[in-house]
N, C-alpha and C positions, 0 to 999 in steps of 0.2 A: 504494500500500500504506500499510497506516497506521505512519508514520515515529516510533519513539518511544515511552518506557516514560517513566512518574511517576520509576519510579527513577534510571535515567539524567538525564534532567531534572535530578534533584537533584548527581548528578554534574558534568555541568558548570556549576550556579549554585557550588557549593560551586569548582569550579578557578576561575571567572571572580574570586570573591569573594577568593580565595587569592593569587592569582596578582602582585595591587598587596604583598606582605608579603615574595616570595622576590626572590632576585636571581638573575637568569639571565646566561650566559657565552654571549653570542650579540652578535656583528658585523653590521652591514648587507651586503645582501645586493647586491653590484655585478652590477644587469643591463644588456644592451643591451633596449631595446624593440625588440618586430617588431609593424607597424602590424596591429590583429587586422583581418581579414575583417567581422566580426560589428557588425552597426548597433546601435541602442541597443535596449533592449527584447529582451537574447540571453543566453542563459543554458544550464545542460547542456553543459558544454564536453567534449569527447572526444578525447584525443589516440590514435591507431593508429597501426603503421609494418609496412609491409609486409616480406618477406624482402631484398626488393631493394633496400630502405633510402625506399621511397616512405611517406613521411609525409604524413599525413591529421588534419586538426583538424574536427571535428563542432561543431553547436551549434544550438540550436533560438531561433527570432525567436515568441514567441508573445505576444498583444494581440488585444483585444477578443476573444476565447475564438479566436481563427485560429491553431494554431501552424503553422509553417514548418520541416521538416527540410533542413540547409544545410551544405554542409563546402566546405573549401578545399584545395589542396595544398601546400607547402610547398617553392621553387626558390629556391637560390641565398640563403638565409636572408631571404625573401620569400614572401608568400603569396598564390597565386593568385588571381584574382577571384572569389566566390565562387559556388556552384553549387548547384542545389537539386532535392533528391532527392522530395520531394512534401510537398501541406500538408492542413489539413484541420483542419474542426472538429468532430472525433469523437474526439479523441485524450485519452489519459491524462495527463497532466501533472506529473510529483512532482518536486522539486528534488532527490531523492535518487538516483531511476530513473532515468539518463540515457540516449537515445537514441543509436546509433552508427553510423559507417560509416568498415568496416573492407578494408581493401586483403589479397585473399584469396592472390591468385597473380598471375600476371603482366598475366590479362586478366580475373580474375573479382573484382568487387569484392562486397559485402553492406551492408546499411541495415537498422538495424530502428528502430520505436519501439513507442509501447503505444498502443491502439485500444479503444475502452470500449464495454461490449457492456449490451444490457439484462440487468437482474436487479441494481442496488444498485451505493452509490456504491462500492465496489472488487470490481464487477466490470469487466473486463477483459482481453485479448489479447494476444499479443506478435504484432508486426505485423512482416513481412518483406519484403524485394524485392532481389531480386540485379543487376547490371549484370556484361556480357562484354565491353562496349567501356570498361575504364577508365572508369567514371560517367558517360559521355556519354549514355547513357541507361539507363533503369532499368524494369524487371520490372512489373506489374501483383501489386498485395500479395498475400499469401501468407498464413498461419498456421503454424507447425513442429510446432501439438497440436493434438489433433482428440478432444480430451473434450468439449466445449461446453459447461462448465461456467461459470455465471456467478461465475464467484470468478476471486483473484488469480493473474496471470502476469508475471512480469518480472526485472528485475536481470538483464538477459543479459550473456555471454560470447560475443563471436561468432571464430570464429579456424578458421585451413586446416584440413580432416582426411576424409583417402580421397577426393581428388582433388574437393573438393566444401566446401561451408560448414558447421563444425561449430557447432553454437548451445546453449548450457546455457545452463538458467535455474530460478527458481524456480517453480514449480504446485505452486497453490491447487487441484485437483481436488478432496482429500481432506477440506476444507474446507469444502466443502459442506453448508447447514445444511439442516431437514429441509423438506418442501414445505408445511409451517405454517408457518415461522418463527422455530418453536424449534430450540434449539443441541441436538444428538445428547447421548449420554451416551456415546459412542466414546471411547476411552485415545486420548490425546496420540499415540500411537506411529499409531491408525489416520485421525487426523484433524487431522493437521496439515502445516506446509510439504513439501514434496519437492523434489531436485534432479533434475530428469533433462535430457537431451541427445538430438538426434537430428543428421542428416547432411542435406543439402540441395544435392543435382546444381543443376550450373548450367542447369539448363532447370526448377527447380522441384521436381522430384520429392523425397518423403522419405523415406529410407531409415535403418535403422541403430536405432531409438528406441528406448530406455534409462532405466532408473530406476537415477539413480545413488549417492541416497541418501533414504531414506524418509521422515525427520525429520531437519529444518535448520531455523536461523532463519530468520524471518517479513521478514526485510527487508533485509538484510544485502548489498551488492555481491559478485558472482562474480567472479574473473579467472581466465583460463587462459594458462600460457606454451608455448610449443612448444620439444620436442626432438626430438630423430633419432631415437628410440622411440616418438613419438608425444606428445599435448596432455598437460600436468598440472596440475588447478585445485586452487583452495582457496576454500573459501567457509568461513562461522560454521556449524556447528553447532549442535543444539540436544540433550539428552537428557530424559525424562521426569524426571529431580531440576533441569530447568532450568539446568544445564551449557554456556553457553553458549561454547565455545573454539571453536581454528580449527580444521578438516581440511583437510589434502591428498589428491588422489584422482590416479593415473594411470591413462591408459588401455594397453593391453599387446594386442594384436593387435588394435585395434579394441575393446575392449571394458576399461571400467571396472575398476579391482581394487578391493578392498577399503579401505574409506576409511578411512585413520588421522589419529592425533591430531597438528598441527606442536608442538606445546609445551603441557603440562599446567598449564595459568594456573589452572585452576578457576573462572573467573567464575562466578558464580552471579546471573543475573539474571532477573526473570520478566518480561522483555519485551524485544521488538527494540530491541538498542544504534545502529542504523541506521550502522552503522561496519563495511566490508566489509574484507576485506584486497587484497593485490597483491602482484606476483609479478610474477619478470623471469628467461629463463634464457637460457641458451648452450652448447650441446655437454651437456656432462653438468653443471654446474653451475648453480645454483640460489639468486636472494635472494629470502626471502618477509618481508613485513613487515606489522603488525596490530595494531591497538589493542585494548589489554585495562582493563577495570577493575576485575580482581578484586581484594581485598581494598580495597574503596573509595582504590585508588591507580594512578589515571588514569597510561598507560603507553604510547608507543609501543615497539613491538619487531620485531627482526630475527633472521633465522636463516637459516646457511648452508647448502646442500646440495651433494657431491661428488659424489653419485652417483645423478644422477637424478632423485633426491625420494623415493630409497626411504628415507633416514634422513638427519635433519639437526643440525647442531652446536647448541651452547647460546646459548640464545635471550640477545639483550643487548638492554637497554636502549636506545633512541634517546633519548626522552624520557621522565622521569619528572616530571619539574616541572608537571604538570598538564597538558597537551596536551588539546586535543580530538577529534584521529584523524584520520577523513577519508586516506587514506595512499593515497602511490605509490612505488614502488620501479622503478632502472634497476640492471640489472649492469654494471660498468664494463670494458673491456677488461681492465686488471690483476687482476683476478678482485675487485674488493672491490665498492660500491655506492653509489649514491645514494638519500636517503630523503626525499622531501614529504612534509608533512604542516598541518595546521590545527592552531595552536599557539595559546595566551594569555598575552599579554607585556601586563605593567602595564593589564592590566582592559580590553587589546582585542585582535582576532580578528587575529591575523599569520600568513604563511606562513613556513615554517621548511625551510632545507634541510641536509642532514646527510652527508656522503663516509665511509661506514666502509670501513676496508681490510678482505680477508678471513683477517687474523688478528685478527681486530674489536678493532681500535684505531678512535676515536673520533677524526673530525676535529671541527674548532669548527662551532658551530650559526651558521648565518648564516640572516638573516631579513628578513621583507620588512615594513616596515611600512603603506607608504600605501595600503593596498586597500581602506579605509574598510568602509562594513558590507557584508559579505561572506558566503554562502552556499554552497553547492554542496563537488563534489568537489576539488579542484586534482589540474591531470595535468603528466607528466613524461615525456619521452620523450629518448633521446642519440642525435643527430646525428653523426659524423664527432667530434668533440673538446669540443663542446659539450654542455647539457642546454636543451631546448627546453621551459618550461610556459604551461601556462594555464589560467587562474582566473577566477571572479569579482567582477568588483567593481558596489557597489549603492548609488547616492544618491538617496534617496527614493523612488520608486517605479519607479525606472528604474536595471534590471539593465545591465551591460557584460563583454561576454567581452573578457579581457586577455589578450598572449602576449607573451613574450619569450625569451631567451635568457643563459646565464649558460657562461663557459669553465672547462672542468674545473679549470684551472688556478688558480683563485680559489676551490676548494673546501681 
């Protein structure tokens, strides 16, 4: 998808430019290293954790146009050797879009990435394959949408629902330009991004499909968390006055409600911030957190939910000091949270981690500095007492997926 607006652009030359002028309250960040899986040349890192505490790290090996999709497991604060779900040189490739594979239930795993179809440089698929034996082996590929539309598909959300793979993403259907080549004169509302979802039996079949929301942002990451009621995502929004905020959506019998707004930032931007949100729950409670930059003041932010996700507390700041975004969020046992995210300390690219209790008291920002130039998402996931992440880091032309580890204890 095409990653990126002029305006934004400007937003973070202006934090990079900024950032050497403030002084930040931010400590080193004490990790243990855990040796990653991933050879050189890996990048798209994916952390997933199953119900049963089985953690999974994803991450694509791609050169000379071949990519490779490849996860590992995580035993004993050690990662398994690692395994590989299928490759090919027809694949989509975006640093933003990352590929996944996700631990479904006890014996159903899921894999997706993006698969590029004729009809223009973003057209494109979202590609699928499920495994029943724990990834020992895996599905012959799939599709979850059946428009055939050579436009944009992707940013998925893959996660358990009705006994089967629940997958949200964005489609480009409506996108469609005419069979000359020129752009329609269709309203924003009939011809742009979409969120929808469908269900996917472990033998393949698709059931369930859904338009979950009609206009959304053009490129923006999905996440979904699960409760005892069922999946609750949140993705960027978009409105025709270009309203760019986050929504959350549950689903309530199987089926979508109405998508409301997590916190009225008002962004106004006319292009994809390429900055998705995230979301962590448990039981009935609720951390979502999302980079905003409205009022040209670059922000991370979090916000509690007691009840589900039908209504949630007042959004606070994580970072205001210029941040980049990029965001993952864990719920902590004690009901508070942990927040990553891509930060700008003294005019370079740092990881920043953040513990707020959930009576959003502010622990210290502690940060990582040596990841030299760095791309991609950073992910986070809690282990037993631990938080598990990983990142990328890039010297010269050759990308590296990093993981480690850091004790709650040191937040």
């Amino acid at each position: 998808m095409q990653t990126g607006s002029p305006k934004y652009r400007k937003v973070l030359i202006t934090a990079l430019l900024l950032s050497c002028c403030l002084t930040f309250n931010a400590s080193a960040l004490q990790l243990q290293t855990i040796d990653s899986p991933a050879t050189g040349h890996s990048a798209q890192p994916h952390l997933a954790k199953g119900a049963d505490g089985t953690l999974l790290l994803s991450w694509l090996e791609h050169a000379d146009g071949h990519a490779t999709l490849r996860f590992a497991q995580l035993h004993e604060h050690a990662w398994q050797p690692a395994q590989t779900v299928t490759s090919g040189r027809d694949w989509f490739v975006n640093w933003a879009d990352f590929p996944s594979v996700v631990p479904i239930n006890d014996n159903l795993w899921a894999a997706h990435w993006l698969h590029k179809r004729p009809g223009g440089t973003y057209a494109y698929d979202v590609a699928l394959s499920v495994s029943t034996d724990n990834g020992k082996s895996w599905s012959a590929q799939l599709t979850p949408h059946n428009d055939g539309t050579p436009t944009e598909h992707g940013f998925v959300s893959l996660f358990p629902w009705q006994d089967g793979v629940g997958v949200l993403w964005l489609d480009g259907r409506n996108m469609l330009e005419s069979e000359h080549g020129e752009s329609t004169d269709r309203s924003i509302q009939d011809s742009g991004m979409t969120l929808r979802s469908v269900v996917v039996s472990s033998d393949g079949e698709l059931h369930n499909p859904q338009l979950t929301d009609g206009l959304v942002c053009d490129c923006c990451q999905t996440d979904v968390a699960m409760l005892p009621q069922g999946p609750v995502a949140v993705y960027r929004n978009r409105t025709a006055d270009e309203i760019r905020d986050i929504q959350v959506v549950r689903a309530v019998d199987n089926q979508w409600q109405t998508p409301t707004t997590l916190n009225d930032d008002h962004w106004h931007i006319a292009g994809c911030p390429v900055n998705g949100p995230a979301i962590s729950a448990r039981e009935r409670q609720i951390a979502a957190v999302w980079f905003t930059g409205a009022d040209e003041q670059p922000r991370v932010r979090l916000a509690f939910s007691t009840d589900a996700g039908q209504s949630f507390g007042q959004a606070i700041d994580v970072d205001d000091q210029l941040p980049i975004g990029r965001v993952d969020v864990e719920l902590l046992p004690d009901g508070g949270a942990a927040v990553l995210w891509a930060c700008t300390r003294n005019k370079a690219q740092a990881l920043c981690l953040r513990r707020v209790t959930d009576n959003n008291h502010l622990g210290p920002i502690k940060q990582l500095d040596s990841i030299g130039k760095s791309g991609g998402f950073p992910q986070l996931a809690l282990i037993d007492t631990s938080l598990v992440l990983a990142w990328v880091e890039s010297q010269g032309e050759i990308s590296q997926v990093r993981t480690a580890q850091v004790s709650l204890d040191l937040l």
